[in-house]
N, C-alpha and C positions, 0 to 999 in steps of 0.2 A: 651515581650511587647516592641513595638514598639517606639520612639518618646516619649521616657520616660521624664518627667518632661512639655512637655506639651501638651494641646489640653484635650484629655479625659484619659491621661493615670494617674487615680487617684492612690494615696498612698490604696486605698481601694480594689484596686484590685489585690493587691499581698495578699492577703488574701482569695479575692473572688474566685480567678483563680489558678491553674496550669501551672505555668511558667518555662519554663528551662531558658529565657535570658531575660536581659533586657539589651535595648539599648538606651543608653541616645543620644537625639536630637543633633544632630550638630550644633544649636544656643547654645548652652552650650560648644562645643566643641570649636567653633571659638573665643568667649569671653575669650579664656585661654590668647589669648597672646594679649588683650587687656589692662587689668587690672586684679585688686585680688577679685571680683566680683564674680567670674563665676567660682572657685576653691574651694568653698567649698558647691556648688553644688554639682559641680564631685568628690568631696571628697564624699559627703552622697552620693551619690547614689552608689559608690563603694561600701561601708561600710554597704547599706541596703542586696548591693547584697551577700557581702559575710556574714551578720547574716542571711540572707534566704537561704542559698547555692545554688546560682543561680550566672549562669555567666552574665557576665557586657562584655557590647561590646559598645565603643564610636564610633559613624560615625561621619564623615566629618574630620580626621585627615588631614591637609595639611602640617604643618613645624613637624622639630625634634622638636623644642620649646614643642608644644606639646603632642608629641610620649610619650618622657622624662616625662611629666608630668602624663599620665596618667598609664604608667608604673610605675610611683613611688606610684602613689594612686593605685595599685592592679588592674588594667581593665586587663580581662582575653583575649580582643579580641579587635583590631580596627579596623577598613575600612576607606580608604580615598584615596586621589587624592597620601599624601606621598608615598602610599604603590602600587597604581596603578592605572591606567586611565582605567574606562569602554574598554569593546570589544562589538562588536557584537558576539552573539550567532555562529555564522559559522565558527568564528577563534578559539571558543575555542581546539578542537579538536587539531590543529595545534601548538596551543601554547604549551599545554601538550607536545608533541611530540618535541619539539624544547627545551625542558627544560631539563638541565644537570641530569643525571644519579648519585645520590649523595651513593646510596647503602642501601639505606631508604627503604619502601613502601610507596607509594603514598594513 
């Protein structure tokens, strides 16, 4: 679920639906390093995901501020500008390729 906490993404429908993720909105995200406001949103919504065993993914992470924060309330996933800037589609190829050999599978 998309844009969790708002618009049409009701509490109704993690019951209604079959979900593997939920992504809490990046207006919740930004708000962390505003004030204490917007930290026990991301608190409950971590805490709805992990009693539904559904992963939690926050977008719009821009500072470590908070990375930190959402790490310590259990988000199993973030996307944001911290962790990397948009590409176009034609570079990705090349960036894989340009990426150190760690002895991993990709």
């Amino acid at each position: 679920m998309d844009d969790f906490g708002t618009g049409y993404s009701s509490l109704s429908y993690l019951r209604s639906f079959c979900f593997d993720k939920i992504k809490v909105d990046q207006s919740f995200v930004k708000r962390l390093d505003e004030g204490p406001d917007s930290s026990p949103i991301v608190r409950a919504i971590a805490d709805i995901g992990f009693s539904f065993g559904i992963m939690t993914c926050a977008e719009g992470v821009e500072t470590q501020e908070q990375l930190n924060c959402l790490m310590q309330e259990g988000y199993t996933e973030v996307q944001g500008f911290l962790l990397g800037r948009p590409i176009p589609a034609s570079e990705i190829a090349s960036r894989l390729l340009e990426m150190p050999d760690t002895g991993t599978p990709r």
